[in-house]
N, C-alpha and C positions, 0 to 999 in steps of 0.2 A: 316596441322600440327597445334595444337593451341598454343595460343597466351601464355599461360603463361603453364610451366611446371609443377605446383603443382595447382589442386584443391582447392578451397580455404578451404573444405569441410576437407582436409587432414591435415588442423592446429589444427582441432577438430574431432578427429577420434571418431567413434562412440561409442568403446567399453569401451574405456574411460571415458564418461559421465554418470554419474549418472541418472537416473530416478526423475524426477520431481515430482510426483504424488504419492510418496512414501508415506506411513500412519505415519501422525508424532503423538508423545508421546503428544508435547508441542500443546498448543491451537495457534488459526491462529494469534494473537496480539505478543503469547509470539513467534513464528517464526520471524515474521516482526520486532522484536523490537533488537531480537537476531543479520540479518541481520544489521539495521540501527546501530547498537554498533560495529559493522564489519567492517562498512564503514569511521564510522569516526579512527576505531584504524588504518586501514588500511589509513588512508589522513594523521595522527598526524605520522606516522612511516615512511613515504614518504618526509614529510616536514624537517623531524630531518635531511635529507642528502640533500636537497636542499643548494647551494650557498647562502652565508650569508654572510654581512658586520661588520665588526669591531665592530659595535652597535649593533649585532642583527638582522639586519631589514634584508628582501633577496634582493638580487643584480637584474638586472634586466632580467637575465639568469632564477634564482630562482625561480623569482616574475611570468614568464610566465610559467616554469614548474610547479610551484604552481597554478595559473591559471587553466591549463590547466585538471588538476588532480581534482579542486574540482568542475570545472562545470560537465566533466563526472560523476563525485561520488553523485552528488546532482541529476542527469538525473535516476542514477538505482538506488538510494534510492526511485524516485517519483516512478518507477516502481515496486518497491517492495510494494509500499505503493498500489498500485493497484491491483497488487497481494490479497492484506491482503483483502481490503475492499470485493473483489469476493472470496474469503474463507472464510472471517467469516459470507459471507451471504449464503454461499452453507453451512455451518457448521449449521448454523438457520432453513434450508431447511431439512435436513436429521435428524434432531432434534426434526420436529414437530409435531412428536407421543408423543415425552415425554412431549413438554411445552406447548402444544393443544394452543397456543395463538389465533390461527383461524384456519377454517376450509378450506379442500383442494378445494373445489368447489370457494368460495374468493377470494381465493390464485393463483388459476389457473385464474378468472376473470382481478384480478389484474395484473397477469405477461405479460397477454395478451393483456392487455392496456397500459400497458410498451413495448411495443414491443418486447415480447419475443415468437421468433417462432425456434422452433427445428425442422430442418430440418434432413430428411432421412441421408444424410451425414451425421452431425455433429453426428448424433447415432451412424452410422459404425466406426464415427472413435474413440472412448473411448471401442470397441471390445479390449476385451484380458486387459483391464487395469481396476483395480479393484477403477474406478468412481463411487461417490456416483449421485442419480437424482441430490442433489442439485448442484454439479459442475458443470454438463451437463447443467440446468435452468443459473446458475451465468455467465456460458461463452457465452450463448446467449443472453445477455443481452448488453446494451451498456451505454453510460454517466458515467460511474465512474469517468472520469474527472471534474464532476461535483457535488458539495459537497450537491447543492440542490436536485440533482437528484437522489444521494446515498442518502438524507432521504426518496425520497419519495417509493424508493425502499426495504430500512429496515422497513420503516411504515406496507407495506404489510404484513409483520408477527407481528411488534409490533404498532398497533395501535393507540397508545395513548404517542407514543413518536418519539421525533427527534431528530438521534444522532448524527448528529451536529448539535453545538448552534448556532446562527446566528451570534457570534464573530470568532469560527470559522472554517464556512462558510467562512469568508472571509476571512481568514488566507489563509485556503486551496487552495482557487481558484487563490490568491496572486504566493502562490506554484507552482500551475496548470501552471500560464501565464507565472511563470521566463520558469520552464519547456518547455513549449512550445519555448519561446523566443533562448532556447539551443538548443533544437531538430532541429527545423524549420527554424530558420534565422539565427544560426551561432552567438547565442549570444548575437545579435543586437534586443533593443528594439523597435521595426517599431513604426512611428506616430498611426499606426491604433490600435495595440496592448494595446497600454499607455491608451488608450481611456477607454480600459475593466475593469480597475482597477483602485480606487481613489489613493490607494496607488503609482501608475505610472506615474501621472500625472505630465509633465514638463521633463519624462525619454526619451522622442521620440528620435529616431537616436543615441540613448545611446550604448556603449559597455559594457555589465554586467563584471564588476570585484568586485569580492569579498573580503571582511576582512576575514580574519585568522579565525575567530570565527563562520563565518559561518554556516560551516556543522554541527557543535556542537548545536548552536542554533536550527537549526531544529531538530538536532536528539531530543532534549530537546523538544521542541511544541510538536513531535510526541509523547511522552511518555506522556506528560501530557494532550493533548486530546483525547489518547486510555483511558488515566483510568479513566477520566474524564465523557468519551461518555457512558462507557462501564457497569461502577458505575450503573447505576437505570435499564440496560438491565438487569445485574448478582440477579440485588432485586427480578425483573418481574421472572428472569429462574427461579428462586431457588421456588419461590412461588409455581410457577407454578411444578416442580419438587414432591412437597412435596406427590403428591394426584398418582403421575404413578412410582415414585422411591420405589422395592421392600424394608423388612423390611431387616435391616443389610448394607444395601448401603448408601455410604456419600454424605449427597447432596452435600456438601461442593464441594468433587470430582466432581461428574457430572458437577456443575454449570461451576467449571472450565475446563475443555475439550469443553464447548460449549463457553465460553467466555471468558473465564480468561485472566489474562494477567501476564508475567513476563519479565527479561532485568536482563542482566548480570551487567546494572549500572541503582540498584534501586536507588539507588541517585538523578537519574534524574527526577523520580516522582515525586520530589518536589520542 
């Protein structure tokens, strides 16, 4: 007889879930940024019913169920944020008839020295779903947790630029180790962790508890270093666009489907 009477497979029935890999309208920045405006409305509507003291402040009920809410929300924001970076480079990849940035014999050199190897599986398994190559190249790839490694990987198609700055580069990776530090330790900043990050430094054996403003803050970073990053790629597409975009077609359009970016709070752009 087993142990538990419900599947845990049965809390998430199949027929119920949506398809992932669905063809979106919106370009892979303006998805992710859509998400990340999700997350924080969804923390600010959560906290309005959290236990609250006379002043304002939350009780200490409150305080841990608020806790509790924006370490997970700040966990699948970083993973959305993952998501994006392996879509808007599979978007780049299926795109590079149009914006010829380099040639596929390069490109294949290069991915190859990134360590991307497609295995016989990983083909069977995008059967029956209408995957572009470059999703198939994006998900065998690895380091996205890695803000250096994601330029050296956008480089392969744009050469002549890296799209994160080296301010941040260190933002991100900042992001990366809280992330980690929730995943993998339960929150807890370990001595070795504090090490990886100048920002960390003096945090060892610490319990990450967050300000109220938090979530907000990053969703805010993210919006300003997609339009930031994304600013001199959208110049390079469109350039390049002008010479393979038929007559009557708006570059304007294509640039944004392979880049663009939008956010239900453009506000935050700035």
């Amino acid at each position: 007889m087993a142990t538990f009477r419900k599947a845990l497979t049965d809390y998430f029935p199949r027929e119920s879930l949506k398809r992932s890999h669905a063809q979106h309208e919106v370009p892979p920045a303006g998805v992710f940024l859509r998400e990340v405006v999700a997350i924080c409305d969804s923390v600010t509507h959560c906290a309005r019913h959290f236990a609250r003291k006379k002043d304002g402040s939350l009780t200490k009920d409150g305080s841990d169920s608020y806790h509790a809410i924006l370490t997970s929300s700040f966990a699948v924001m970083m993973s959305h944020f993952e998501i994006y970076q392996r879509q808007q480079f599979a978007e780049f990849i299926n795109y590079l008839d149009f914006i010829k940035t380099v040639d596929d014999t390069q490109l294949a050199k290069g991915l190859e020295k990134q360590g991307c190897e497609l295995s016989i599986i990983r083909l069977l398994a995008g059967r029956g779903d209408p995957r572009e190559p470059g999703q198939i190249i994006a998900d065998a790839l690895t380091g996205w947790h890695d803000p250096t490694k994601v330029n050296t990987l956008y480089s392969l198609v744009f050469r002549d630029l890296s799209f994160f700055s080296n301010e941040y580069c260190r933002e991100l990776s900042l992001m990366w180790q809280i992330r980690h530090s929730i995943v993998h330790t339960g929150g807890v900043i370990t001595r070795e962790d504090c090490m990886k990050h100048s920002q960390l430094q003096g945090y060892q054996d610490r319990q990450l508890r967050f300000d109220e403003g938090f979530i907000v803050a990053v969703a805010r970073r993210f919006h300003i270093m997609l339009q930031k990053s994304l600013a001199p790629i959208k110049v390079q597409v469109r350039n390049s666009l002008v010479t393979t975009v038929t007559e009557g077609e708006d570059l304007d359009d294509w640039t944004n489907v392979i880049c663009g970016y939008t956010s239900p709070r453009a506000s935050w752009f700035k």
